[in-house]
PDBQT receptor file of N, H, CA, C and O in Angstrom, charges set to zero:
ATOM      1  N   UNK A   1     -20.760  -9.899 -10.854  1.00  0.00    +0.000 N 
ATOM      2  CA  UNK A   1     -19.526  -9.219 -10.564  1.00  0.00    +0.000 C 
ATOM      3  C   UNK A   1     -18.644  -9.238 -11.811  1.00  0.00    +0.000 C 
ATOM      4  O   UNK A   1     -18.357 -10.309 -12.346  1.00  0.00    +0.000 OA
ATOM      5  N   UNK A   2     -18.149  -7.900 -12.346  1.00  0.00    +0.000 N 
ATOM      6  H   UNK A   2     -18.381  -7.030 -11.912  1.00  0.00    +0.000 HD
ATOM      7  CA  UNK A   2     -17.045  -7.919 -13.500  1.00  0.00    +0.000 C 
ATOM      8  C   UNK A   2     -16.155  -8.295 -12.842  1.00  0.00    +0.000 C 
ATOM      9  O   UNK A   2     -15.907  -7.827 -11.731  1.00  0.00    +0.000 OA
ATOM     10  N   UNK A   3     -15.413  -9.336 -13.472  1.00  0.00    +0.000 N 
ATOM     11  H   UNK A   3     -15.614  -9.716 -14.375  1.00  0.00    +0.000 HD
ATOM     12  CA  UNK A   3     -13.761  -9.715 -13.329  1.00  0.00    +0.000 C 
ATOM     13  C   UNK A   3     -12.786  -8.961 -14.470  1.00  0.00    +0.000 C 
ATOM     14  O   UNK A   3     -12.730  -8.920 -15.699  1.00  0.00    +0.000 OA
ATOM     15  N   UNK A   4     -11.786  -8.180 -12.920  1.00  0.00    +0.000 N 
ATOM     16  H   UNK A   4     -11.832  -8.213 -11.922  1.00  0.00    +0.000 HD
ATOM     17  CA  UNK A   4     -11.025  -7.475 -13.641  1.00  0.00    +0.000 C 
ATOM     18  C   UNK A   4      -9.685  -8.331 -13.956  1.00  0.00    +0.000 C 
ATOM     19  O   UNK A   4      -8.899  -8.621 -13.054  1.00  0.00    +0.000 OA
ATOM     20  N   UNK A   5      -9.480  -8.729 -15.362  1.00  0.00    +0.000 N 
ATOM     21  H   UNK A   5     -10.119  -8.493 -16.094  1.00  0.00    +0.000 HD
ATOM     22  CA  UNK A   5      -8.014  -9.014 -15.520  1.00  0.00    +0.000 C 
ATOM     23  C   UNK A   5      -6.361  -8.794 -14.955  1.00  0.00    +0.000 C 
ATOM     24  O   UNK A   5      -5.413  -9.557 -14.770  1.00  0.00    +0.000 OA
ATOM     25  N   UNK A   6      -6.600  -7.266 -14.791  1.00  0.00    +0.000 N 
ATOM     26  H   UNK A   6      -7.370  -6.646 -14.941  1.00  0.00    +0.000 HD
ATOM     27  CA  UNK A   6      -5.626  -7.381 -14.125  1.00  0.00    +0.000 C 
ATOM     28  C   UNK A   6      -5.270  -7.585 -12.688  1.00  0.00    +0.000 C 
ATOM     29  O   UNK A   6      -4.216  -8.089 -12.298  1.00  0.00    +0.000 OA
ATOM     30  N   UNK A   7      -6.549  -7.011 -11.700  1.00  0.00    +0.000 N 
ATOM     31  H   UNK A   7      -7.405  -6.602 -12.016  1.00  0.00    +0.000 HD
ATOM     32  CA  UNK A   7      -7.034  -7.776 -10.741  1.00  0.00    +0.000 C 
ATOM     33  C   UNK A   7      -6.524  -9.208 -10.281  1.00  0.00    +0.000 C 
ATOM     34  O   UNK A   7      -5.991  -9.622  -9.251  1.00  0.00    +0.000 OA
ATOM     35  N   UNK A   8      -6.907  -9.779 -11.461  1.00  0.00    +0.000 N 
ATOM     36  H   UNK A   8      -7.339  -9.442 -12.298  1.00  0.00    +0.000 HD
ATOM     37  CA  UNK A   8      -6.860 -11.622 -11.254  1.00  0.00    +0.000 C 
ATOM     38  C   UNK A   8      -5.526 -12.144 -11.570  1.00  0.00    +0.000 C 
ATOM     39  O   UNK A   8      -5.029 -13.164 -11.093  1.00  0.00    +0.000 OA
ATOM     40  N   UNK A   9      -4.914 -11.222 -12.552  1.00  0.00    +0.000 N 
ATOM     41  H   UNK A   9      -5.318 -10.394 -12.940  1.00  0.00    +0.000 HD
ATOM     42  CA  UNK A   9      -2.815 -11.398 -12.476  1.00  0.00    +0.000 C 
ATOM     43  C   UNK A   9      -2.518 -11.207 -11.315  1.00  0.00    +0.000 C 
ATOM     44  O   UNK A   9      -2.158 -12.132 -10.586  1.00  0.00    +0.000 OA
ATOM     45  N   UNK A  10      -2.604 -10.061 -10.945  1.00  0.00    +0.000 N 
ATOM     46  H   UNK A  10      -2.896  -9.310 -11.537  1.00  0.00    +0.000 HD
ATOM     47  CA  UNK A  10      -1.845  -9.239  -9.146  1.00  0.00    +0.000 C 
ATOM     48  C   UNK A  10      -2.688 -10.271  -8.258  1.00  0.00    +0.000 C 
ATOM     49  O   UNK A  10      -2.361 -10.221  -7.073  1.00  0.00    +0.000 OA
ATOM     50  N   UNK A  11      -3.540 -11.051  -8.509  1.00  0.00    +0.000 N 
ATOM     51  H   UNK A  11      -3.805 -11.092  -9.472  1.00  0.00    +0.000 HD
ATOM     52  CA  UNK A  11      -3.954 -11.824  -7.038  1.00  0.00    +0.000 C 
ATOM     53  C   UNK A  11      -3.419 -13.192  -7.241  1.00  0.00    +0.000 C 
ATOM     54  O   UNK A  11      -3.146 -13.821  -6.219  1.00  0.00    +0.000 OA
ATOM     55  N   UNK A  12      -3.187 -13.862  -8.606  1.00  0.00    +0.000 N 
ATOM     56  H   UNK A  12      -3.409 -13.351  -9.437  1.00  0.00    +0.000 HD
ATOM     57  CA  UNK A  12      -2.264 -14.989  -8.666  1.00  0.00    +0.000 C 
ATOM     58  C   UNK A  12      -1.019 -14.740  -8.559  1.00  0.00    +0.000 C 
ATOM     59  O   UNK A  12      -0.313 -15.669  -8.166  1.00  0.00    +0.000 OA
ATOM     60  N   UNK A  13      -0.545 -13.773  -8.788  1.00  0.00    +0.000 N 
ATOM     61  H   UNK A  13      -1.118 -13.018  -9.107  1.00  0.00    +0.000 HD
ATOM     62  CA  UNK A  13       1.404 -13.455  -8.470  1.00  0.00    +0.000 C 
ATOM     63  C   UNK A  13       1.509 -13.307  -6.880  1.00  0.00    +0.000 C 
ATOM     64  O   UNK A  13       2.378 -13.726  -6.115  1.00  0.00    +0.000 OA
ATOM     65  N   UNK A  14       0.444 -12.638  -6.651  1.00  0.00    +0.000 N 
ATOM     66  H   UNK A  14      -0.262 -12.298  -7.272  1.00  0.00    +0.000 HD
ATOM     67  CA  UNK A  14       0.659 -12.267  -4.922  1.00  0.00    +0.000 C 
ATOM     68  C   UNK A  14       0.518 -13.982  -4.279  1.00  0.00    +0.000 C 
ATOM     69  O   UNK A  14       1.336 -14.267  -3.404  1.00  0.00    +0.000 OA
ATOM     70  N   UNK A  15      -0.388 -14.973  -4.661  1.00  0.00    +0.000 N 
ATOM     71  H   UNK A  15      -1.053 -14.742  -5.371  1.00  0.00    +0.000 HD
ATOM     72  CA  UNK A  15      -0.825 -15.972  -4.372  1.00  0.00    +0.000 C 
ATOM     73  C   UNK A  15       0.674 -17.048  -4.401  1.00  0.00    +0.000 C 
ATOM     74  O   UNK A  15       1.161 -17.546  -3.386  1.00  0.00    +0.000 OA
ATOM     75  N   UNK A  16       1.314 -17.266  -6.077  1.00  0.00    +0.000 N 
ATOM     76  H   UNK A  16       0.919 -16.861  -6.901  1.00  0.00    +0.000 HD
ATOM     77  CA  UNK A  16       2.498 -17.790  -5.561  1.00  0.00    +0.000 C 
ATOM     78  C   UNK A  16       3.373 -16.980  -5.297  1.00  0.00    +0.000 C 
ATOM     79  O   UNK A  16       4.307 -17.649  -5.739  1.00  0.00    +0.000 OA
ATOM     80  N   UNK A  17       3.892 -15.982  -4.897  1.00  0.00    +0.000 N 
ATOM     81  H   UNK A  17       3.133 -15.438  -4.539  1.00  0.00    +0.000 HD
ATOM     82  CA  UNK A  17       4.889 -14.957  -4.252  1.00  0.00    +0.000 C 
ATOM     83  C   UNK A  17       4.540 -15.401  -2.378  1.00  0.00    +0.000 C 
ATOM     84  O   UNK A  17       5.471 -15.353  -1.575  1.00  0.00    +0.000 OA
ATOM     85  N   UNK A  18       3.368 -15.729  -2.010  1.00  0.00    +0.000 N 
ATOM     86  H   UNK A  18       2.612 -15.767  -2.663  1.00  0.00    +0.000 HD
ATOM     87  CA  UNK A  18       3.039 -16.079  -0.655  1.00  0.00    +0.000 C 
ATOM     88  C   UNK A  18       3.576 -18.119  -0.047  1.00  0.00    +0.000 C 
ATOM     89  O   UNK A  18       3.928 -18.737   0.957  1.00  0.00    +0.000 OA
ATOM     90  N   UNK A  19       3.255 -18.354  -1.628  1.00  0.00    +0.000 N 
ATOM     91  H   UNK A  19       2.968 -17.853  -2.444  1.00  0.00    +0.000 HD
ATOM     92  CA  UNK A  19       3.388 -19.926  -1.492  1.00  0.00    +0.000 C 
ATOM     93  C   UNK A  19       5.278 -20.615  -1.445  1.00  0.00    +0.000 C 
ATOM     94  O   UNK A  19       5.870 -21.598  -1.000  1.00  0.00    +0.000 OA
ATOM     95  N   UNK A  20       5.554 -19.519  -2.111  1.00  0.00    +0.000 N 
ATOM     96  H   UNK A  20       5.073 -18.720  -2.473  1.00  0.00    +0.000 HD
ATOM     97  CA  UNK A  20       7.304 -19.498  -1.790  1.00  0.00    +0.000 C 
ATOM     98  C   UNK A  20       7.992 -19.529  -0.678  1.00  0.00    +0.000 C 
ATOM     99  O   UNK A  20       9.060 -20.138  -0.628  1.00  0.00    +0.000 OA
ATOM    100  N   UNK A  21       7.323 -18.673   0.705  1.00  0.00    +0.000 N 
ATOM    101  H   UNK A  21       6.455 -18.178   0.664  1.00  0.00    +0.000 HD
ATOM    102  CA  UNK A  21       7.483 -18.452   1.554  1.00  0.00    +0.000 C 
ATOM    103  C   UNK A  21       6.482 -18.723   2.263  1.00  0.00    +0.000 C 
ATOM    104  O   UNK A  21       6.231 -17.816   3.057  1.00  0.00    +0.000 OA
ATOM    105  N   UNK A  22       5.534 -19.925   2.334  1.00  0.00    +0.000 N 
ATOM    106  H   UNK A  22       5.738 -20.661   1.689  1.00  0.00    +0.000 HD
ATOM    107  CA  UNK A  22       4.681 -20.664   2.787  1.00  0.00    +0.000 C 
ATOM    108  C   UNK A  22       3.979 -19.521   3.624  1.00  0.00    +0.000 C 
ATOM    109  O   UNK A  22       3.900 -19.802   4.820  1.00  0.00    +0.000 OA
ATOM    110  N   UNK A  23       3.518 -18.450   3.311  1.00  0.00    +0.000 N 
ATOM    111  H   UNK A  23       3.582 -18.222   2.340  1.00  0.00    +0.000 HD
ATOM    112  CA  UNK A  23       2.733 -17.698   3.623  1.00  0.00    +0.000 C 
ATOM    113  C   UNK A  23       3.762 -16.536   4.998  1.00  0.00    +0.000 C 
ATOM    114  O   UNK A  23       3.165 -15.513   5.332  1.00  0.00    +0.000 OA
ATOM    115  N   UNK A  24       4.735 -16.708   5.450  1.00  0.00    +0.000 N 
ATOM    116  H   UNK A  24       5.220 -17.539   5.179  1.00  0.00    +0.000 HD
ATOM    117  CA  UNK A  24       5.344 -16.308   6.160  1.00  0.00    +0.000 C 
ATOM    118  C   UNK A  24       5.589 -14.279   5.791  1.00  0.00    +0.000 C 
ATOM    119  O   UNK A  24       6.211 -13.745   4.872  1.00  0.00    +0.000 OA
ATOM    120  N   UNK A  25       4.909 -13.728   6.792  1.00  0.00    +0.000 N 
ATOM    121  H   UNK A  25       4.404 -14.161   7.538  1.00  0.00    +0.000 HD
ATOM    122  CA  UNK A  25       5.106 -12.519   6.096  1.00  0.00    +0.000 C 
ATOM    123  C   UNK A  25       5.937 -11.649   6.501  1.00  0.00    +0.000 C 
ATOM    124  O   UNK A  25       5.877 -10.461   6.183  1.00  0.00    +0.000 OA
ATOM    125  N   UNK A  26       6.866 -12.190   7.301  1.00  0.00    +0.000 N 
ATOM    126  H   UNK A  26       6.916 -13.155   7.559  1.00  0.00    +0.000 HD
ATOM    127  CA  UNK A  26       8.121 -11.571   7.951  1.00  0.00    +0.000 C 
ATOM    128  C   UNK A  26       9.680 -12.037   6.751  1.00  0.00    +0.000 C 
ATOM    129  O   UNK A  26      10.749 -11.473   6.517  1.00  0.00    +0.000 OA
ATOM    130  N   UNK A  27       9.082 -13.222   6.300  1.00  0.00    +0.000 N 
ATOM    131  H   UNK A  27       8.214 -13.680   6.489  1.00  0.00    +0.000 HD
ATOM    132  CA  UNK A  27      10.287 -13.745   5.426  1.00  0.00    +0.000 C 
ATOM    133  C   UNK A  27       9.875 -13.251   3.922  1.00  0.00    +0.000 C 
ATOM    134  O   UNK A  27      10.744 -13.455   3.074  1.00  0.00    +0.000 OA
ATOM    135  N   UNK A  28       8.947 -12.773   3.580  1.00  0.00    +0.000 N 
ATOM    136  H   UNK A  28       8.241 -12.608   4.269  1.00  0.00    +0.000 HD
ATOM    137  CA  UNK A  28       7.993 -11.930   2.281  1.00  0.00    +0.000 C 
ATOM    138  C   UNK A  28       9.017 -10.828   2.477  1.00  0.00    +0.000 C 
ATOM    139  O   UNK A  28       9.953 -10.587   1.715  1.00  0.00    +0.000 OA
ATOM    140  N   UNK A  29       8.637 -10.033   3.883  1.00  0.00    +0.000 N 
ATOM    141  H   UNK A  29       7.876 -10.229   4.501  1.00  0.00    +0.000 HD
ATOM    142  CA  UNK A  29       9.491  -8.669   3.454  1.00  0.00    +0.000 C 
ATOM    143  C   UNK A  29      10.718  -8.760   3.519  1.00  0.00    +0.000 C 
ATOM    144  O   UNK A  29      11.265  -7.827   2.931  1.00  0.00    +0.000 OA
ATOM    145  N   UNK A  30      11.471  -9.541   4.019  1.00  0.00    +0.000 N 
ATOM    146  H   UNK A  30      11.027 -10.299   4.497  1.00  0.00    +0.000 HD
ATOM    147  CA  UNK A  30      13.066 -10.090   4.221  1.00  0.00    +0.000 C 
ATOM    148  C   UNK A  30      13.049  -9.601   2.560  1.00  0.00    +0.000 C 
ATOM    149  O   UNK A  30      13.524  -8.660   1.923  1.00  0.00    +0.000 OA
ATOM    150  N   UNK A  31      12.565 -10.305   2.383  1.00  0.00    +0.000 N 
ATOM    151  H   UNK A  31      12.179 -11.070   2.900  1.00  0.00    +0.000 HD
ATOM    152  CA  UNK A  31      12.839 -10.728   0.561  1.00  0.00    +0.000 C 
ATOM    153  C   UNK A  31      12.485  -9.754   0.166  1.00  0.00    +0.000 C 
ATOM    154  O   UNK A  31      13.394  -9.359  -0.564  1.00  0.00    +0.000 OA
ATOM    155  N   UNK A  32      11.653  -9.008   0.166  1.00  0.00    +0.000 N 
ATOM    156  H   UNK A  32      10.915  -9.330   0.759  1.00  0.00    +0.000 HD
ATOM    157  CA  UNK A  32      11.497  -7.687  -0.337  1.00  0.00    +0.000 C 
ATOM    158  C   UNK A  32      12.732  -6.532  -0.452  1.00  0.00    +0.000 C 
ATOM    159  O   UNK A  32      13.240  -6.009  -1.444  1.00  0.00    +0.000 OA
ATOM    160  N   UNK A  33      13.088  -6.302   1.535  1.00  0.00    +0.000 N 
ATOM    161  H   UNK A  33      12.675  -6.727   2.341  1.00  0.00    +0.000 HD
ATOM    162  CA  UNK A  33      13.878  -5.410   1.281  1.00  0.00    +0.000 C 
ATOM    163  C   UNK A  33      15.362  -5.558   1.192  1.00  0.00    +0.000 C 
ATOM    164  O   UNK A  33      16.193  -4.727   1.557  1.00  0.00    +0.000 OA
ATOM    165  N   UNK A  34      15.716  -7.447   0.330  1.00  0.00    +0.000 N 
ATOM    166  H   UNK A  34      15.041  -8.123   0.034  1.00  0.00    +0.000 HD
ATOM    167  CA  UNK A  34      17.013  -7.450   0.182  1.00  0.00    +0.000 C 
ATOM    168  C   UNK A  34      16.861  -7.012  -1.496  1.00  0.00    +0.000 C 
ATOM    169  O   UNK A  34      17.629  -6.230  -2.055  1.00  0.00    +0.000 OA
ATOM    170  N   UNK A  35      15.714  -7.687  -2.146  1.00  0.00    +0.000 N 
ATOM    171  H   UNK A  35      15.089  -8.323  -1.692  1.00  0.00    +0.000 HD
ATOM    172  CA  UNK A  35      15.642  -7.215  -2.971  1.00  0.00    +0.000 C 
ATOM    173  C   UNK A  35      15.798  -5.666  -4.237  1.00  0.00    +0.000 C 
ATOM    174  O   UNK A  35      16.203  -5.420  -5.373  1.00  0.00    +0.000 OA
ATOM    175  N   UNK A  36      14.936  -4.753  -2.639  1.00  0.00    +0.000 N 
ATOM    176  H   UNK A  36      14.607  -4.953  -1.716  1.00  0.00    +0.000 HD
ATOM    177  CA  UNK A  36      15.007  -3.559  -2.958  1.00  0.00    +0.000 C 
ATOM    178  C   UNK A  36      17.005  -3.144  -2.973  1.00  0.00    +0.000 C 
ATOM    179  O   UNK A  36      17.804  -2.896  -3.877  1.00  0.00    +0.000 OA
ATOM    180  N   UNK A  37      17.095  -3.244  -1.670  1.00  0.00    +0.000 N 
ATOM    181  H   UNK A  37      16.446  -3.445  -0.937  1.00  0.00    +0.000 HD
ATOM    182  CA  UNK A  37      18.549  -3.243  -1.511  1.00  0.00    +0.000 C 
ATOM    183  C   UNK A  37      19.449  -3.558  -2.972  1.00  0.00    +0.000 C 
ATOM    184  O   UNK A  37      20.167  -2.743  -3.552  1.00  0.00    +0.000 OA
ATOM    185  N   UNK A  38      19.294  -4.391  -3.206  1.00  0.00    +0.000 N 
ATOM    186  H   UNK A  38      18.711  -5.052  -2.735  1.00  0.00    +0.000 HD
ATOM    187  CA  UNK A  38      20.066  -5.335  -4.566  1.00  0.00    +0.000 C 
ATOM    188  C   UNK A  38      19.470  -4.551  -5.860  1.00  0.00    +0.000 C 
ATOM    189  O   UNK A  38      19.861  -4.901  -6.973  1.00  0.00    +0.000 OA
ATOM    190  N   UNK A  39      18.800  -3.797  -5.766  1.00  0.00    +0.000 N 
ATOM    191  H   UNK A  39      18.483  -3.512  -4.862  1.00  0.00    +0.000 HD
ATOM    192  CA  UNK A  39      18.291  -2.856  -6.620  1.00  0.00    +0.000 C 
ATOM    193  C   UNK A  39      19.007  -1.579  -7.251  1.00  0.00    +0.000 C 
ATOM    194  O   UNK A  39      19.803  -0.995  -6.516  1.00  0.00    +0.000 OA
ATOM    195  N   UNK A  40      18.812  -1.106  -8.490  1.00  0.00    +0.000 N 
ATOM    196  H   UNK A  40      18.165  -1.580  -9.087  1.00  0.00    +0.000 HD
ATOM    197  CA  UNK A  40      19.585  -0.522  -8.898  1.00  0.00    +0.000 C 
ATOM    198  C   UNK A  40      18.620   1.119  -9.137  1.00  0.00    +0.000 C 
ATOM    199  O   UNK A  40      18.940   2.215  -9.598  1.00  0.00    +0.000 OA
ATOM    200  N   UNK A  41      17.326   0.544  -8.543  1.00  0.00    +0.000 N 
ATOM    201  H   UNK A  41      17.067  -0.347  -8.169  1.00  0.00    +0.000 HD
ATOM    202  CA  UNK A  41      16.493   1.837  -8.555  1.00  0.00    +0.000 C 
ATOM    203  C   UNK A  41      16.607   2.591  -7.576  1.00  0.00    +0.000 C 
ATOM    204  O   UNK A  41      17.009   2.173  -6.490  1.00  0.00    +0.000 OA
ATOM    205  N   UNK A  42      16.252   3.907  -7.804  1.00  0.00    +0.000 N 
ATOM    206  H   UNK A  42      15.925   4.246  -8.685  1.00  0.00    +0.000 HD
ATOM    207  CA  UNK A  42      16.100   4.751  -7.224  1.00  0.00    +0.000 C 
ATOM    208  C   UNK A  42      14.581   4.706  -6.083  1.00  0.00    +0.000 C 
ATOM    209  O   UNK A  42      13.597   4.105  -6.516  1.00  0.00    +0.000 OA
ATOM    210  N   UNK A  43      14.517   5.223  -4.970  1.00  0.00    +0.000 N 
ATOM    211  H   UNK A  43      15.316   5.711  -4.619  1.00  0.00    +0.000 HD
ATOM    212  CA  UNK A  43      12.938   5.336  -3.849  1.00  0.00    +0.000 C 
ATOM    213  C   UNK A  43      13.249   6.878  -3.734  1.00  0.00    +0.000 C 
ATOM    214  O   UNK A  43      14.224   7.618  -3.603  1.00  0.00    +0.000 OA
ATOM    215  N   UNK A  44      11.687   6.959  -3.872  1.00  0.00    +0.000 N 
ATOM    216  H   UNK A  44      10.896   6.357  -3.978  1.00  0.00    +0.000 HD
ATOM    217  CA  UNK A  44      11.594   8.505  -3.827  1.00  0.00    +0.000 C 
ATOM    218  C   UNK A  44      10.034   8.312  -2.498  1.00  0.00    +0.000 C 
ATOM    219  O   UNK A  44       8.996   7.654  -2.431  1.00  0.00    +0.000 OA
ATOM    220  N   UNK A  45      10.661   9.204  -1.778  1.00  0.00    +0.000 N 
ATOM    221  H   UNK A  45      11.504   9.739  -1.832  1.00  0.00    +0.000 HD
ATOM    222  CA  UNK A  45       9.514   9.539  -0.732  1.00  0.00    +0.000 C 
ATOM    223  C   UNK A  45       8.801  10.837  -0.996  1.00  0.00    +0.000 C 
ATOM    224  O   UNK A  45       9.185  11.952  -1.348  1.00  0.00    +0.000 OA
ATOM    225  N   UNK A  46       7.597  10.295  -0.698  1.00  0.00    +0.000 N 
ATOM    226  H   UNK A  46       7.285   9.389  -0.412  1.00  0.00    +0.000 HD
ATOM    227  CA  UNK A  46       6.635  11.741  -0.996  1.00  0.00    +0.000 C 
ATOM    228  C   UNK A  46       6.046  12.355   0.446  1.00  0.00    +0.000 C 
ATOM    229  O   UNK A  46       5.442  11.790   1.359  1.00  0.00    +0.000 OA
ATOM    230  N   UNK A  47       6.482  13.786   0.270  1.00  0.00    +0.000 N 
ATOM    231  H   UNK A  47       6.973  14.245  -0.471  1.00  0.00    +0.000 HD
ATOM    232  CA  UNK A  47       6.084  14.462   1.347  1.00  0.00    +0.000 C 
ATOM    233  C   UNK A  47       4.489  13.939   1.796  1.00  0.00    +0.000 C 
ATOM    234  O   UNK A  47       3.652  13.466   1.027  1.00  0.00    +0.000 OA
ATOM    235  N   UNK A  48       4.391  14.092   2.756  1.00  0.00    +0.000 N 
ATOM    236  H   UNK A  48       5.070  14.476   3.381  1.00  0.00    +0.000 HD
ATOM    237  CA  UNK A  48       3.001  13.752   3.623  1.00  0.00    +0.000 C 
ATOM    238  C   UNK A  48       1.715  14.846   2.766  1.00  0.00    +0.000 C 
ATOM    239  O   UNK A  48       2.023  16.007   2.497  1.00  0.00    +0.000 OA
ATOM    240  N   UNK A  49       0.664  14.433   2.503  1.00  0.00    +0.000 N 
ATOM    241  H   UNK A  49       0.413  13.490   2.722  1.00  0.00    +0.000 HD
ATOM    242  CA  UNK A  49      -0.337  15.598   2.096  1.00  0.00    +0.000 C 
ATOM    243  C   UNK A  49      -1.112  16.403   3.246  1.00  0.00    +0.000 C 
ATOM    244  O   UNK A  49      -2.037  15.994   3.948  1.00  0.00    +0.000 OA
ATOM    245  N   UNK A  50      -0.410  17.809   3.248  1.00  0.00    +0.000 N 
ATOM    246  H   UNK A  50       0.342  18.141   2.678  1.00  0.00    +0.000 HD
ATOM    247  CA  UNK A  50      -1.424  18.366   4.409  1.00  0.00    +0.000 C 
ATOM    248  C   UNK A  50      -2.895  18.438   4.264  1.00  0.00    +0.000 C 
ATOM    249  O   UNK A  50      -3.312  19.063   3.288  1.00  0.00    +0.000 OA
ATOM    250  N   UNK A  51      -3.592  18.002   4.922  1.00  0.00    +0.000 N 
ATOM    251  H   UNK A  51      -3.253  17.495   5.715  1.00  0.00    +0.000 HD
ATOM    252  CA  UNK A  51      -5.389  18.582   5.224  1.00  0.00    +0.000 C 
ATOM    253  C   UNK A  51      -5.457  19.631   5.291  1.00  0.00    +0.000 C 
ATOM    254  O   UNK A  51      -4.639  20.273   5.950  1.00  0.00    +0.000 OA
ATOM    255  N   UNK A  52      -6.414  20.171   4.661  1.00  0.00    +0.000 N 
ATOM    256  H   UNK A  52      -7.078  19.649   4.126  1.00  0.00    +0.000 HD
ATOM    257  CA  UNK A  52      -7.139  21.706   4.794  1.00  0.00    +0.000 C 
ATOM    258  C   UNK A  52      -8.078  20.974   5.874  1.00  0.00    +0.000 C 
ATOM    259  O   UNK A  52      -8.660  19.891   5.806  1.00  0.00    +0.000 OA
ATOM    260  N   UNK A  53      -8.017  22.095   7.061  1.00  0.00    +0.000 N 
ATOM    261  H   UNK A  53      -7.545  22.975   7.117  1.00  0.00    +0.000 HD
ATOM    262  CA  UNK A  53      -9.088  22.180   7.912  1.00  0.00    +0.000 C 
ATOM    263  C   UNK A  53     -10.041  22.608   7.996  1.00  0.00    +0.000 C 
ATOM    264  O   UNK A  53      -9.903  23.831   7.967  1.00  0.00    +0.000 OA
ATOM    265  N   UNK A  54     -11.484  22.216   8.137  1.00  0.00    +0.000 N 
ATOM    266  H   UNK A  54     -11.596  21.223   8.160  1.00  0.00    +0.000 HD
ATOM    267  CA  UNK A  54     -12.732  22.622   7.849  1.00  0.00    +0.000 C 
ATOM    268  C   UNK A  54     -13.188  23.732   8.629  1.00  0.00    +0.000 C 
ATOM    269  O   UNK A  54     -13.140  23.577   9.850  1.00  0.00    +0.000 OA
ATOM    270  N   UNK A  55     -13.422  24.318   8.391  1.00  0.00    +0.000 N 
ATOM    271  H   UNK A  55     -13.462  24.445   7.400  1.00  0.00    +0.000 HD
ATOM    272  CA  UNK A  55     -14.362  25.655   9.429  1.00  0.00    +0.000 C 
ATOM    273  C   UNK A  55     -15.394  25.641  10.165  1.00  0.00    +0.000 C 
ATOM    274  O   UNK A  55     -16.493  25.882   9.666  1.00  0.00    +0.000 OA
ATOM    275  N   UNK A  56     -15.280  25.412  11.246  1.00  0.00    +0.000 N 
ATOM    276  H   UNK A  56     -14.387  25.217  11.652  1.00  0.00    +0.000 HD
ATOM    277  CA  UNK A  56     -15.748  24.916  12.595  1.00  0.00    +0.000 C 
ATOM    278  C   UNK A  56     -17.140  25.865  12.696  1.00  0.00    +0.000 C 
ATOM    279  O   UNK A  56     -16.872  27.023  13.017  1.00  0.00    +0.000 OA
ATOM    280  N   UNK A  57     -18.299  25.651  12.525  1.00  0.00    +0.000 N 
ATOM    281  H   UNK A  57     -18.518  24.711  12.265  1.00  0.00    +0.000 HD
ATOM    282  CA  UNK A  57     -19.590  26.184  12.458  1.00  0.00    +0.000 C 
ATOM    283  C   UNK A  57     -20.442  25.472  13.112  1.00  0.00    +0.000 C 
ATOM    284  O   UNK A  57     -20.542  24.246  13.055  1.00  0.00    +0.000 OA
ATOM    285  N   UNK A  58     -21.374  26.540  14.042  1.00  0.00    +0.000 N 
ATOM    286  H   UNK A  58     -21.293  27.536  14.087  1.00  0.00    +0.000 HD
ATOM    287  CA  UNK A  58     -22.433  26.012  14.814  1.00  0.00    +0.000 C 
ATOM    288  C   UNK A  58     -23.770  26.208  14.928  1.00  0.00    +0.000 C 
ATOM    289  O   UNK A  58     -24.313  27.308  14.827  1.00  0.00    +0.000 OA
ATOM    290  N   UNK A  59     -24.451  24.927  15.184  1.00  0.00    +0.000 N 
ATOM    291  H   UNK A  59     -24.010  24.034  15.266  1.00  0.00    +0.000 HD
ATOM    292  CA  UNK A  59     -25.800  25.260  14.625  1.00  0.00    +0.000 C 
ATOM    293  C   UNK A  59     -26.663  25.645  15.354  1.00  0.00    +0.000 C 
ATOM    294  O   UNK A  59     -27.860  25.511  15.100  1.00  0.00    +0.000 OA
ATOM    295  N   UNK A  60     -26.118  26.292  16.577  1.00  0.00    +0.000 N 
ATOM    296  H   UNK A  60     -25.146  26.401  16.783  1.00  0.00    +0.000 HD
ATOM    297  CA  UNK A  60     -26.760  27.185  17.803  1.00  0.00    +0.000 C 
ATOM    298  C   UNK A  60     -26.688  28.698  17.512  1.00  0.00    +0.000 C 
ATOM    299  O   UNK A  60     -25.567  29.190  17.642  1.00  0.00    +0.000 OA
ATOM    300  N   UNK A  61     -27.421  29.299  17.241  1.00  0.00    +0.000 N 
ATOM    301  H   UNK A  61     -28.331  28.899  17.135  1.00  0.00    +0.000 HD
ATOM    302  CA  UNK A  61     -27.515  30.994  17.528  1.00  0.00    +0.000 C 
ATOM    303  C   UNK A  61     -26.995  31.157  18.902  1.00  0.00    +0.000 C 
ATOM    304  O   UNK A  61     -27.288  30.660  19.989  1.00  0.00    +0.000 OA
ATOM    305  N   UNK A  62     -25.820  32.317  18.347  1.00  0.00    +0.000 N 
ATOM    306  H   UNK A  62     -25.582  32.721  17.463  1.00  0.00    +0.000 HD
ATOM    307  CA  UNK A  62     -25.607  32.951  19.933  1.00  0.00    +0.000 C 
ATOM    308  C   UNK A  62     -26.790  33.759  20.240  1.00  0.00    +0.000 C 
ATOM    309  O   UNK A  62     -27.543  34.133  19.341  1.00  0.00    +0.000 OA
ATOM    310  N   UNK A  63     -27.006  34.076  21.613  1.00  0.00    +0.000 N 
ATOM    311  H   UNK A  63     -26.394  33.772  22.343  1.00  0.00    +0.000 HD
ATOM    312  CA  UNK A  63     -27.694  35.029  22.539  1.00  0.00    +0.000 C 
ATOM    313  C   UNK A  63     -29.011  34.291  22.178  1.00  0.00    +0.000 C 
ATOM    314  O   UNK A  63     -30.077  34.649  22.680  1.00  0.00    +0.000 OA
TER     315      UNK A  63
């Protein structure tokens, strides 16, 4: 298995970011969205992506 570097940063930050809040993932997002809140950035929502619908074909001959 290649070990990806950055992989192995984002899984030790996520690791103590969990150990702060003794794994609690209701008090994770507390902290998240006071954070965001306390933030001076901007959130941009992205419209939903519509599906193209496939064309419904059958593998029965009529008549």
């Amino acid at each position: 298995m290649i070990l990806d570097p950055v992989l192995s940063e984002v899984r030790r930050v996520r690791e103590q970011y969990a150990l702060q809040f003794h794994g609690d993932i209701r008090a994770m997002m507390e902290d998240l969205r006071r954070r965001h809140a306390a933030s001076d950035r901007k959130s941009v929502s992205l419209e939903p992506k519509l599906r193209r619908e496939k064309a419904v074909t059958s593998s029965h001959d009529e008549g």
